[in-house]
N, C-alpha and C positions, 0 to 999 in steps of 0.2 A: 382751231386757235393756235396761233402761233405759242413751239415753248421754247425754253430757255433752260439747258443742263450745265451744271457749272460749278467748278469748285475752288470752293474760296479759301485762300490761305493767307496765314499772318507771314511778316517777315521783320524780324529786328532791323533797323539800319545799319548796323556793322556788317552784317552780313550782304550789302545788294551789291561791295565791288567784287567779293567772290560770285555770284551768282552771275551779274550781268561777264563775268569771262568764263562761263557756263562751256565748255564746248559745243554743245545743243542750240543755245543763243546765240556763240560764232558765226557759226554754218548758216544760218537762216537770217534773212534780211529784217531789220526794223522799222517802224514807222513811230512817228514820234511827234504828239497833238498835243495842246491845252486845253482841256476841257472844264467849265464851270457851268455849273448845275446849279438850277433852284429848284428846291422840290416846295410842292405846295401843297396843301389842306386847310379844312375848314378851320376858323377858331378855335373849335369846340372837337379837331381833329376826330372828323367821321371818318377821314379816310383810314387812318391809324386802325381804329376799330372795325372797320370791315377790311384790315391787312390787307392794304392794298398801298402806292405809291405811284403818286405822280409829279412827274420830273420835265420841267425846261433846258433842254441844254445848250449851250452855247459854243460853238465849234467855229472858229475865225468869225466870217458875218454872218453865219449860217444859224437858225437855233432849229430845235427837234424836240416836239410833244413824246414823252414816254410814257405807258402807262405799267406798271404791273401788278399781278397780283400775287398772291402768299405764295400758292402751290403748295409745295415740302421740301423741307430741306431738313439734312440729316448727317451730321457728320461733316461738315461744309460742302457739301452738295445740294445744290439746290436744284429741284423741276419745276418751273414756274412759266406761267402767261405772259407774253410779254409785248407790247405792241409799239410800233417808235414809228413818225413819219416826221417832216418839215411842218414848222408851224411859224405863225406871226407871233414875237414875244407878247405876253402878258392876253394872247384872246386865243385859249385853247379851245379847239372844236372837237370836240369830243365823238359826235356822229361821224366825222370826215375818217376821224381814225378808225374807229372801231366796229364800223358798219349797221351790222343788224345785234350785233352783238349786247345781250342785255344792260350790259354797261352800260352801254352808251344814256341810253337812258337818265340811267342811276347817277352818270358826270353829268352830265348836261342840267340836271337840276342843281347840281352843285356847284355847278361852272362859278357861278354870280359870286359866290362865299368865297371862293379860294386865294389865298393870300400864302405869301413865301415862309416858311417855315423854319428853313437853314437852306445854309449853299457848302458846297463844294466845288473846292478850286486846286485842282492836278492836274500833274501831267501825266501821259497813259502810256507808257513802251508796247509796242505792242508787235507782237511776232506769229506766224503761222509755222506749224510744226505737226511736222507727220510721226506717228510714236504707236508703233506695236497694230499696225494698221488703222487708226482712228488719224483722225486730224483735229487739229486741237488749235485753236486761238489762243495764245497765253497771253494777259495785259500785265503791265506792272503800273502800277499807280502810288505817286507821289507827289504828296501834298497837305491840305488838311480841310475839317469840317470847322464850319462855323453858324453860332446861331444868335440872333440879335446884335445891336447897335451901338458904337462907342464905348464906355468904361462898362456899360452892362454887357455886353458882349462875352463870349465865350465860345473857344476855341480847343480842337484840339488836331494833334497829328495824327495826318491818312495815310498809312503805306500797307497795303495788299497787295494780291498779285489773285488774281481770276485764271484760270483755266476754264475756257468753253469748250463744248463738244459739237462740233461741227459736223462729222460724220465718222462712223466705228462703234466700240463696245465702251459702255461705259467704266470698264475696271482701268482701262486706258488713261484715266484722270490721274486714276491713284498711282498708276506705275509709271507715270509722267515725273509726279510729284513726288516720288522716291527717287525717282534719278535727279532730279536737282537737289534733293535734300543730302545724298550721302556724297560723299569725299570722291572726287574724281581721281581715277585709280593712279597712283605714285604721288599722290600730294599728302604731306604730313598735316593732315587737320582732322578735324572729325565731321566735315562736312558744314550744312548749313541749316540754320532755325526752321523749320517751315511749319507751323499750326495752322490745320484747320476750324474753320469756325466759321458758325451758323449766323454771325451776329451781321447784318446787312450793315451798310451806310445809313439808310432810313433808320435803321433803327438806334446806330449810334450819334447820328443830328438829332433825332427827335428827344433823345434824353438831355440833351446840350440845351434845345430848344424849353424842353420843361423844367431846367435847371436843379435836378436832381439828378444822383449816380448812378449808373446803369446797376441794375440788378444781379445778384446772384441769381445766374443758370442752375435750374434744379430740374432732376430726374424725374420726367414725368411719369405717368401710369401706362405702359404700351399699352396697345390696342390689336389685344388680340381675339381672337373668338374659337367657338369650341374645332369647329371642321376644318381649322387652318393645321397646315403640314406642322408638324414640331419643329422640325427644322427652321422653318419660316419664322415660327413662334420666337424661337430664341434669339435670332435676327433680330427679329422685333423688338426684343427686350434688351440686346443689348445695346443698338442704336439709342434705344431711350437713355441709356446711361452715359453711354461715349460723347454723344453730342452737346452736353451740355459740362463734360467734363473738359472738351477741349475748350472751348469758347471760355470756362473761369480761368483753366490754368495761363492760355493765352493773355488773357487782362493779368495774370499776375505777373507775368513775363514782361509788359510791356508797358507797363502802368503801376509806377509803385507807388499810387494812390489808393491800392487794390488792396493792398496788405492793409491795409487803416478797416478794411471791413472784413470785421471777422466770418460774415454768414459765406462768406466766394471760398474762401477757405475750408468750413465745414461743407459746404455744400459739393467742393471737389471732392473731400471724404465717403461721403453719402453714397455719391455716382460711383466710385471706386468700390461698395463696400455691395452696390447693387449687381454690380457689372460681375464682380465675384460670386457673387447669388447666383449670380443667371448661369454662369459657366459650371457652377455643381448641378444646381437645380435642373436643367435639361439636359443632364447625363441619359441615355450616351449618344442624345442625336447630333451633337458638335464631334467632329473628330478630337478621339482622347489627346494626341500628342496637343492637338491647338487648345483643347480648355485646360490640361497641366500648365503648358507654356504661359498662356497670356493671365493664368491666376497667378501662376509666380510674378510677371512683369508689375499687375494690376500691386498685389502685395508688396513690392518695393518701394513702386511709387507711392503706397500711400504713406509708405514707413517718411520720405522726403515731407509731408506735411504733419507726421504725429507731433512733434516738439510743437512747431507752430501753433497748432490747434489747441495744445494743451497751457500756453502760456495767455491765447487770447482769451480764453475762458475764466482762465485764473485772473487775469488784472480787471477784463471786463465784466464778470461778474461774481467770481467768490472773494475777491481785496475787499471787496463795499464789504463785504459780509462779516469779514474775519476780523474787519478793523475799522470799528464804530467810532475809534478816537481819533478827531482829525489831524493830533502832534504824529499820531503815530501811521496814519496814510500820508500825511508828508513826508516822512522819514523812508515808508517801504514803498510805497509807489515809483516813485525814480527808479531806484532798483530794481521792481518787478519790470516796469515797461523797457528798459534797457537788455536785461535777458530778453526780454520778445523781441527787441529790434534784432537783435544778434543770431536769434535763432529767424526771424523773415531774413534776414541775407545769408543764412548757409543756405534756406531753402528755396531763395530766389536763383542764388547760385549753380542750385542742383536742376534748377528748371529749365534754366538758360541754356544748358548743355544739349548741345544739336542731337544728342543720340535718346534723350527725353522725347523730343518731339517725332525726331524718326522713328520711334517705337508706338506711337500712337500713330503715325501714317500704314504703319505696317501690318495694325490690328485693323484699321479702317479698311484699308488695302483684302487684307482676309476675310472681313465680313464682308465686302462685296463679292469675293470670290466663289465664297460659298454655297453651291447649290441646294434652294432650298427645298426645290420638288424631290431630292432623290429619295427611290424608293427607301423603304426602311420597315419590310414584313408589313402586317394588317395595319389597314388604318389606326389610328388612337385619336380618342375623343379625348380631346384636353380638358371640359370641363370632367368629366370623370375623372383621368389622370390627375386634375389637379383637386378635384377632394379625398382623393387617396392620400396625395404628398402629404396635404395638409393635414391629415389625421394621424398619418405617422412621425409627423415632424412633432406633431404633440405629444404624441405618446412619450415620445424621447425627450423632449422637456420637460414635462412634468415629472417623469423618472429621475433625471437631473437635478432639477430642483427639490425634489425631495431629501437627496442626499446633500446636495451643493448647500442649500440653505442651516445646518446640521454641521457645516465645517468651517476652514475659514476666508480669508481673504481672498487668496488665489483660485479656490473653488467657485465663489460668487464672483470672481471677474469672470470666470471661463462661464458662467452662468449668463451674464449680463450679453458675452458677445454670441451665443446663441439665441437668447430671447432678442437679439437687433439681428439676427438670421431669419428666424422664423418672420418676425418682422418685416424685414426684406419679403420674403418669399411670399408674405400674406399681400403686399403690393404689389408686384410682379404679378401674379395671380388674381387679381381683384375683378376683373372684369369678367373671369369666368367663375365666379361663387357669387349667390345671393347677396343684392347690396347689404343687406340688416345682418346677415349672417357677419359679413365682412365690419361692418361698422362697431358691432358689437365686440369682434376678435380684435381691433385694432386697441378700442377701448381696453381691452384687460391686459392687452402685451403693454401699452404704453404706460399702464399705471404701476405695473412690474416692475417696466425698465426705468422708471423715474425713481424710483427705492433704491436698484443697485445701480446706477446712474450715479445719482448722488454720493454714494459709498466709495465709487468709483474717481472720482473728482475731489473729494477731499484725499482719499489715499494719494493722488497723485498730486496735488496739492502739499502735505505733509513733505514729501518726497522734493518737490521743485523750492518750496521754502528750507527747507533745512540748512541750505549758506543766506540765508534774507540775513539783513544788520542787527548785530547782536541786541541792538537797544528795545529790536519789538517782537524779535525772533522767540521767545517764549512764550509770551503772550499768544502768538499765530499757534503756536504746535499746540497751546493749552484750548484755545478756542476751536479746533479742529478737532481736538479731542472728544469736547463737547460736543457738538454739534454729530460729529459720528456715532455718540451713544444713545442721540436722543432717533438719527434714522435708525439705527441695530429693531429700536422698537417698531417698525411700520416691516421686520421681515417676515413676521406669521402671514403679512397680509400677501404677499405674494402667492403662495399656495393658493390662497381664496380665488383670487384673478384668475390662475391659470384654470381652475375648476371651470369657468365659465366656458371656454372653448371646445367642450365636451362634443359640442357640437358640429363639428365637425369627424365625428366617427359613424356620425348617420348616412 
């Protein structure tokens, strides 16, 4: 089967007349096409659901049947199936292309259903480039996606830039893609945006096409198993977190339609709070200097979204709460949503800075580097290894809470972001402990961390109101007041919860 290795990256438009005087770009000749694409699927988009895409393209009078399929992609790297030949517009032949290949099959009954879905229409720069022994395709694409007809219609702007791998090693991408992102030497800048992301064309048409907003990217469960290398392991788990953490921050960078949704926000939080997980947690098979280093990075960047996160919480869900009187949500409402604007533009700001996104090419860049066979003494059986962790990660919580629940405020927050560790770690981990086992653990952390959660969010709350307009400003502090003596009563129940986890010392 034909594949496809490629990595995809964002790029601001202020940055493409730095980029396009690239010295790398210079030296090497261009070509330069319009390309418009229709991709197509069923009404009822089966194709979408068996992650797959198939595309018409149209190249002066020339068009070309594409097919592909998901594969993996990871960090805007994708390895994927991919099959392209000349076709007659609008009567894809499915068999012609794809031979015996079971596909074909599978399109050919679908052929009859298939109807345009969205198009795109760019233009492709497109240059070959020799780089650290690989050869590499770079495209640059500029233009936009569109889906549906006339005033219903909906449209948005395409500018990427693809790196293929043509032949070489594949870290070759990412150290491509670090020499165009940093500052070419004697120039006073700091270089240039460059985010990768997992997020395909198809997949940003087809949300266009269902006329709802692309999703927050969330961290999924790696997939690991007991007799994989530790090393390997950690790899695994941190890709789960990175890839999904470029692809939000990206839409927040380039889309300040992105900040109106608070879950892309939390959910970059989450991926940062796992990624940190993962670099204690598989101590000491990551070299020590690289999980110090990239925990310090992970930990600043998330500090760039803590304001933010903590203002969308507070307007979009504790304001209802605190202020049941509609004179007096007219009067603080303005006001609260005005600090959140101000704190998404410092931290849009913080994002936009090309040394941001260079610092996520650079941990991408070292998770591929990283060998994950090397030897490392006897084997280790991970699911062992991981009902160990797990039992003494409880040990040390329940001890904590013992005491922490017993003092005051500052104790039960250092409380709160351990029980969202152990948490982390029981996800991370899920695949090698008993599903019920797990199911039941998640249940007694989560009912924990919603007690000091909540304790958590009104203090900080208290704290973000305290300059609100004097006319309802009392009222807030009195009603937080409330509201925090009646949780103080649900903290015996915490203890109870953690009991349940016992089980994991079997």
């Amino acid at each position: 089967m034909p594949q496809e290795t490629e990595l995809k990256l964002l790029i601001r438009p202020e940055d493409l007349p730095r980029l396009l005087s690239h010295p790398a770009l210079q030296a090497a000749s261009a070509t330069r096409e319009r390309l418009y694409n229709t991709y197509l699927d069923t009404p009822d988009l089966q194709l979408k659901a068996r992650r797959m895409a198939v595309r018409e393209r149209r190249i002066g009078r020339r068009t070309w049947l594409t097919v592909k399929t998901a594969g993996s992609s990871t960090g805007g790297m994708s390895v994927r199936g991919e099959w392209e030949a000349p076709t007659r517009p609008g009567e894809p032949d499915f068999r012609a292309l794809l031979g015996d290949h079971p596909l074909a099959d599978v399109l050919s009954r679908l052929a009859g259903r298939l109807v345009p879905v969205f198009q795109t229409d760019f233009v492709r720069r497109s240059w070959t480039l020799d780089h650290e022994g690989a050869v590499i395709e770079m495209a640059l694409d500029d233009g936009q996606i569109s889906a549906g007809l006339g005033q219903g219609g909906r449209s948005e702007r395409l500018q990427e830039i693809e790196l293929e791998l043509k032949a070489g090693p594949v870290t070759a991408l990412f150290s491509l893609a670090m020499d165009l992102a940093l500052p070419v030497q004697g120039e006073p800048n700091p270089g240039i945006w460059l985010m990768p992301s997992d997020l395909s064309k198809a997949q940003r048409g087809l949300a266009l096409f269902e006329g709802g907003p692309l999703q927050a990217a969330r961290a999924g469960a790696p997939v690991i198993t007991p007799d994989m290398a530790p090393r390997a392991a950690f790899v695994t788990t941190a890709w789960s977190c990175l890839s999904p953490l470029q692809t939000n921050l990206g839409r927040l960078v380039l889309d300040a339609q992105a900040w109106t949704q608070p879950e892309i926000v939390h959910q970059s939080r989450v991926a940062l709070r796992r990624l940190r997980t993962s670099l204690r947690l598989f101590r000491p098979w990551p070299p020590k200097r690289f999980a110090r280093h990239w925990d310090r990075q992970c930990q600043q960047l998330a500090a760039l979204l803590g304001e933010v996160r903590e203002w969308d919480v507070l307007e979009t869900d504790w304001l209802p709460r605190l202020l049941t009187d509609g004179r007096d949500l007219a009067i603080c409402q303005p006001w609260v949503h005005g600090q959140r604007e101000a704190a998404w533009a410092r931290a849009r700001a913080a994002l936009a800075n090309p040394t941001q996104a260079q610092m996520l090419l650079a941990l991408a860049r070292g998770l591929h580097g990283l060998p994950v066979d090397a030897p490392n003494g006897r084997p280790t059986r991970l699911d062992r290894w991981a009902r160990q962790v797990m039992a003494k990660a409880h040990q040390d919580l329940r001890r904590e809470a013992s005491q922490a629940l017993r003092s005051g405020p500052e104790a039960r927050h250092e409380l709160r972001l351990s029980l969202k560790k152990e948490r982390y770690t029981l996800e991370s981990l899920a695949c090698l402990l008993p599903p019920d086992e797990v199911r039941q653990a998640t249940r007694a952390l989560a009912r924990a961390q919603d007690v000091l959660g909540w304790l958590n969010d009104l203090a900080t709350a208290r704290e973000r109101l305290a300059p609100a307009p004097v006319e309802v400003r009392d009222r807030l502090l009195g009603r937080i007041d409330a509201l925090e003596r009646l949780e103080m009563r649900r903290l015996p129940g915490i203890e109870r919860s953690l009991r349940d986890l016992a089980m994991f010392y079997h």
